[in-house]
C-alpha positions as CSV (number, residue, x, y, z in Angstrom):
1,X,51.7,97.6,35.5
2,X,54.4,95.0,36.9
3,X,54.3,91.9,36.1
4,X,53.3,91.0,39.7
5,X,50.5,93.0,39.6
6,X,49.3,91.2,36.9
7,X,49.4,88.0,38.0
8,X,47.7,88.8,41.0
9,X,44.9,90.1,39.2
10,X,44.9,87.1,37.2
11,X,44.9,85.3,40.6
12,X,41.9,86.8,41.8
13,X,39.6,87.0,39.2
14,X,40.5,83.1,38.7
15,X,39.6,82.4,42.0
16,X,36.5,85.1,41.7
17,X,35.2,83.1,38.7
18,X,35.8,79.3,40.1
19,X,34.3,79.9,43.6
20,X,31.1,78.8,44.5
21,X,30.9,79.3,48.3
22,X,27.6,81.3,49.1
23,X,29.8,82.9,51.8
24,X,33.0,83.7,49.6
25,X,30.8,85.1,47.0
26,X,29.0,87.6,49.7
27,X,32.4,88.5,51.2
28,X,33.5,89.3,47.1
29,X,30.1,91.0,47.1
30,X,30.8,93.8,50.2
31,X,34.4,93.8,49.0
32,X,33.5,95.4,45.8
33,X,31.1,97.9,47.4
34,X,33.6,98.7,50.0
35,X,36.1,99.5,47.6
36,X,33.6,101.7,45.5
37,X,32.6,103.5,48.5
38,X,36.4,104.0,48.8
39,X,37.0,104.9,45.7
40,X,40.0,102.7,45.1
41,X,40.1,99.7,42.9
42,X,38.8,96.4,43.9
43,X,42.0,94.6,43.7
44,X,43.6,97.2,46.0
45,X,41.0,96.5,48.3
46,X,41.3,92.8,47.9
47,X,44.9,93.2,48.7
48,X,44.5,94.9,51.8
49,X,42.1,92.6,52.9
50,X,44.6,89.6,52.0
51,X,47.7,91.3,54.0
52,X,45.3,92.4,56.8
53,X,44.0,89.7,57.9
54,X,41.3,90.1,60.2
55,X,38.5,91.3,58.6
56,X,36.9,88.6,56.0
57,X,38.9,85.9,57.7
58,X,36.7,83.4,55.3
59,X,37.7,84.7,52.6
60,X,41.1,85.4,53.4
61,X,41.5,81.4,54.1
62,X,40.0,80.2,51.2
63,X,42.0,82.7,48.9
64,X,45.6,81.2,50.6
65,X,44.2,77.8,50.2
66,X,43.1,78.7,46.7
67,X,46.9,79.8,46.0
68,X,48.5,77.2,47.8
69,X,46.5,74.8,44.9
70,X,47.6,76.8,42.5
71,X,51.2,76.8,43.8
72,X,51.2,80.4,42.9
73,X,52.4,82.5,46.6
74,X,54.8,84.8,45.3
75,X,53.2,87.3,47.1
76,X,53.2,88.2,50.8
77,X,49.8,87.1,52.7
């Protein structure tokens, strides 16, 4: 695995773990069944999401804003 995948994983679970947002938390929630339903992994899932854009457009705000804090954007959203 790259380092960049890595480090978004890390990313994501951070911001998984730290969120409290009823909403976010939901969004997480249907994200991971999604992706089950799929049958791809949850990050992959998260990282369409992320690029696309219009679906989740709460989460997809508060994950840029999260990153943005974290001055970690080394990847395209």
């Amino acid at each position: 695995m790259a380092q960049l995948e890595e480090d978004f994983i890390r990313l994501v679970d951070n911001f998984v773990v730290e969120t409290s947002d009823p909403k976010i938390l939901d969004e997480i929630s249907q994200l991971d069944r999604e992706s089950r339903l799929l049958g791809i992994s949850f990050y992959d899932m998260y990282c369409v999401v992320i690029q696309d854009g219009m679906k989740h457009k709460h989460l997809v705000s508060e994950f840029k804003n999260y990153m943005t804090l974290k001055k970690h954007v080394p990847f395209a959203v």
